[in-house]
C-alpha positions as CSV (number, residue, x, y, z in Angstrom):
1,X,30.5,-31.7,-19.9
2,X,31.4,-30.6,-16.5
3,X,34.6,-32.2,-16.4
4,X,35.7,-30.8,-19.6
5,X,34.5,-27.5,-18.0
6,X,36.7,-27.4,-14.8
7,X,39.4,-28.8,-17.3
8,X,39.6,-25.6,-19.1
9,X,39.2,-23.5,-16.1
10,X,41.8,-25.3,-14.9
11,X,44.2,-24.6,-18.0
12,X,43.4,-20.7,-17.6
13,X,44.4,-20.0,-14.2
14,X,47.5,-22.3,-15.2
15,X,48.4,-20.3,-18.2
16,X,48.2,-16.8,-15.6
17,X,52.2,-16.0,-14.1
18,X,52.8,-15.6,-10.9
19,X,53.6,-12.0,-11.1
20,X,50.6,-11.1,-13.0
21,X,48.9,-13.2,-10.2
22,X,50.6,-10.8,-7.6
23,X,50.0,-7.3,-9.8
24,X,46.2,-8.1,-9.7
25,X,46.3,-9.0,-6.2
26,X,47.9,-5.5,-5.5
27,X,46.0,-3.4,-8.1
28,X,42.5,-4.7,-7.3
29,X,42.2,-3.7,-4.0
30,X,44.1,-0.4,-4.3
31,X,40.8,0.5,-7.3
32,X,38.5,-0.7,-4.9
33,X,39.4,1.4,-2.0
34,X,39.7,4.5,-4.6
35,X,36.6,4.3,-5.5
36,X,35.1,4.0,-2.0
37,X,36.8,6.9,-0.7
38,X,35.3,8.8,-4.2
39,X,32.0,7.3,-3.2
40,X,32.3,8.2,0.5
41,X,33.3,12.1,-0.4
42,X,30.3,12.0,-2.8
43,X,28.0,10.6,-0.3
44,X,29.2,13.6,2.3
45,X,29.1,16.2,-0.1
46,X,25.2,15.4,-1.3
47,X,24.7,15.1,2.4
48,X,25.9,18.6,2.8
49,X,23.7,19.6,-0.1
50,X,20.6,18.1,0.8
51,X,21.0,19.3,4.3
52,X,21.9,23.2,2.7
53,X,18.2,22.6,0.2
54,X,16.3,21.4,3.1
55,X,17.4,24.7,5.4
56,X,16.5,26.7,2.3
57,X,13.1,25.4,1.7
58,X,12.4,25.6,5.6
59,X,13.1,28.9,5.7
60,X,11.4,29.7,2.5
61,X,8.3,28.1,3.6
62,X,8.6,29.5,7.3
63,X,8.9,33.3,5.6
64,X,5.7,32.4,3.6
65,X,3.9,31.3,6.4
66,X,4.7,34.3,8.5
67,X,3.7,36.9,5.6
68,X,0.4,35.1,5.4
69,X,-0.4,35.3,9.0
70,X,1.4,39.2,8.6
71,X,-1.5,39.3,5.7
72,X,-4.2,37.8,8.2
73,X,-3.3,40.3,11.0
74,X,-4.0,43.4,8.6
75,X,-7.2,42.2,7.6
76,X,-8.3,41.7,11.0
77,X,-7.1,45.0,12.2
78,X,-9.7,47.3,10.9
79,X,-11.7,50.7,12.8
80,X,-12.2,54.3,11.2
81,X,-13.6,57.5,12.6
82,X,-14.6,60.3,10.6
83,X,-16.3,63.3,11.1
84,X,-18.5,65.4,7.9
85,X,-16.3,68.8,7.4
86,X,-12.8,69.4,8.5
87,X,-13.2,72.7,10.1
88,X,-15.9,74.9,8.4
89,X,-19.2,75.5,9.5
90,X,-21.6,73.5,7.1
91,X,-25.1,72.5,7.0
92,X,-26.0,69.4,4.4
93,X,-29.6,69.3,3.7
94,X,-32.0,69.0,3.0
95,X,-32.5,67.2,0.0
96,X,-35.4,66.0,-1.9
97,X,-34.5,61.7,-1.4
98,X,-32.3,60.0,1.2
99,X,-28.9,60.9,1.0
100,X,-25.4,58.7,1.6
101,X,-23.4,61.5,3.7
102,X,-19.5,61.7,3.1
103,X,-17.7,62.1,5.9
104,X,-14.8,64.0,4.8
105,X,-12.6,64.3,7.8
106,X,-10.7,60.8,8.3
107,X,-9.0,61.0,11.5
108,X,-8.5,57.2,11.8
109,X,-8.4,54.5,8.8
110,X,-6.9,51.3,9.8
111,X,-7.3,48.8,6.9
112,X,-8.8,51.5,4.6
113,X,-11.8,50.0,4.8
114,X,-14.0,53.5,4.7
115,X,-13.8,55.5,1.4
116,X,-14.1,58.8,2.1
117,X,-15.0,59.9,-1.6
118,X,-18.1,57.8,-1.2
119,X,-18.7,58.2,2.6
120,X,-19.3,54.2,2.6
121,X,-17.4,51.4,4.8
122,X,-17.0,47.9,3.0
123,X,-16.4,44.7,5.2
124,X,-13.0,43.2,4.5
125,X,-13.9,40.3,6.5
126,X,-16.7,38.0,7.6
127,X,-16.8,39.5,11.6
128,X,-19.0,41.3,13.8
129,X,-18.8,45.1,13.6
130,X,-19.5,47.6,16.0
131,X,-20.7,51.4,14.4
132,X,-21.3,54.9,15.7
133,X,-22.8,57.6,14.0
134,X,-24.4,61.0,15.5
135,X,-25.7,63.7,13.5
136,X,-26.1,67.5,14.6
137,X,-28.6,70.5,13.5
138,X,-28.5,73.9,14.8
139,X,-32.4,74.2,15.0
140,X,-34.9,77.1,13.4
141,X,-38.3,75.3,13.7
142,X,-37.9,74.1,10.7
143,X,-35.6,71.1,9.9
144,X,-34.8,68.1,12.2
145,X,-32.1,65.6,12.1
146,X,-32.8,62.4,11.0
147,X,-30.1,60.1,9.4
148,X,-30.1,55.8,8.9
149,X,-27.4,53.5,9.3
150,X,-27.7,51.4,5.8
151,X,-26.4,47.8,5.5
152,X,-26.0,47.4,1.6
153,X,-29.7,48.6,1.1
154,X,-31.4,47.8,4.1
155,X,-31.7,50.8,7.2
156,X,-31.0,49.5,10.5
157,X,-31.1,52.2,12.7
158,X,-32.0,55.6,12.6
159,X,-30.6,58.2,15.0
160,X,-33.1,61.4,15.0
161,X,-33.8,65.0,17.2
162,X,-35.7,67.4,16.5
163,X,-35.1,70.9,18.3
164,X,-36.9,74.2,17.4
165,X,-34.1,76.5,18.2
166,X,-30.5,76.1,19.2
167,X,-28.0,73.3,18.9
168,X,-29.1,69.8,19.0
169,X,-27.6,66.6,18.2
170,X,-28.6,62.9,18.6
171,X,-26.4,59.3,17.8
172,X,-26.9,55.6,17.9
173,X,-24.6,52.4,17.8
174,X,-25.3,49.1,17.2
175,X,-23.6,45.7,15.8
176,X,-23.7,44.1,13.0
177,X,-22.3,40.5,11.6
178,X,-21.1,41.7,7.8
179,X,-20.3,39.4,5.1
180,X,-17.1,40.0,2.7
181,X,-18.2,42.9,0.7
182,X,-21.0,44.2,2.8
183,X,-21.4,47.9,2.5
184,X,-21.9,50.2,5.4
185,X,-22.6,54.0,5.6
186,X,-25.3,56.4,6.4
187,X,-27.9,58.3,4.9
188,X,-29.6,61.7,5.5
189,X,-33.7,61.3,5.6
190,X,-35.6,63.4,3.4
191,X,-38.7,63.4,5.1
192,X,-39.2,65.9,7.2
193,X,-36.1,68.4,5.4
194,X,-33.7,67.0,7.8
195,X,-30.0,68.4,7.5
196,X,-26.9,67.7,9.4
197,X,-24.8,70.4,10.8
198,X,-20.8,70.3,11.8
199,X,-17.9,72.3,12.6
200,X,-14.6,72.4,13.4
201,X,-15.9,71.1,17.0
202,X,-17.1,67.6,14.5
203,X,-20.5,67.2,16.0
204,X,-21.5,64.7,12.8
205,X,-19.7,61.7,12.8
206,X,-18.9,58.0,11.4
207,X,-17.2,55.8,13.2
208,X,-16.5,51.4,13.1
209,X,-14.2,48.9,14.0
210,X,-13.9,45.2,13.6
211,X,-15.4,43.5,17.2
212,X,-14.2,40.3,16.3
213,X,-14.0,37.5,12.5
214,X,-16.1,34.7,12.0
């Protein structure tokens, strides 16, 4: 079998001219390099294209990461100050049950956390905050001043005078670690006809600022 094999092999390449023997020898190579130099320009140009994709989604994920910390930054940067009128003499109080107080003058509202059409301050972020708040009376003998700082519904603090005649004022800070969503504002005490007084001078005010996230 392997005899008559190689016999006919034999016969093949016998029956093959020399010039068709030559032709092939010339044309064979001359595809093969063709297509290598096609291959190789390929090869460069999905280089090229990879490299291009790869810069693209580097930057893309770069931008992303930098408006996320951008986004972290503004969350973090939080403090407000505001004061009960804007310039007109008013006295709020007293009223027959504890009462929010809205401090209408915003002079400072980084991070709009503090709404000033509900006088309360809600926690963006899980931190420690540091508040102010002082309230003023102009004093007859009859009415102190007497408001709480409230976290959600607990009082914390209460800052309180009480002067028979003339101006008076008293105030009261303190910190407190807040949760996402905690609420934060203060409230005018009933007991006792307590009122709160300001001006244009802004002798009853409201103020926080983010001490530091946890």
């Amino acid at each position: 079998m392997k005899i008559f094999v190689s016999l006919m092999l034999w016969l093949l390449l016998g029956s093959v001219s020399a010039k068709e023997s030559t032709d092939c020898q010339q044309t064979f190579p001359q595809d093969i390099y063709a297509a290598l130099r096609e291959m190789t320009a390929s090869l460069v140009q999905l280089k090229a294209d990879m490299r291009f994709l790869q810069t693209q989604e580097q930057a893309a994920q770069q931008k992303t990461e930098v408006d996320k910390l951008k986004q972290q930054l503004q969350v973090r940067q939080v403090a407000f100050s505001a004061s009960l009128v804007v310039a007109d003499p008013k006295t709020t109080g007293p009223f027959p049950t504890d009462t929010t107080l809205i401090f209408k003058h915003v002079v400072t509202n980084i991070g709009n956390a503090y709404n000033s059409n509900t006088g309360m301050f809600t926690a963006p972020v899980r931190g420690v905050y540091h508040f102010e708040w002082s309230v003023a009376a102009k004093g007859d003998n009859s009415h102190g001043s007497g408001a709480w700082l409230v976290k959600n519904t607990q009082n914390v603090f209460m800052a309180y005078e009480y002067e028979a005649y003339g101006f008076m004022s008293s105030s009261k800070a303190v910190a407190l670690l807040l949760e996402v969503g905690d609420v934060v504002f203060v409230r005018l005490v009933a007991e006792g006809s307590n009122v709160a007084y300001d001006d244009k001078s802004h002798h009853t005010t409201f103020s926080g600022h983010l001490l530091f996230p946890m």
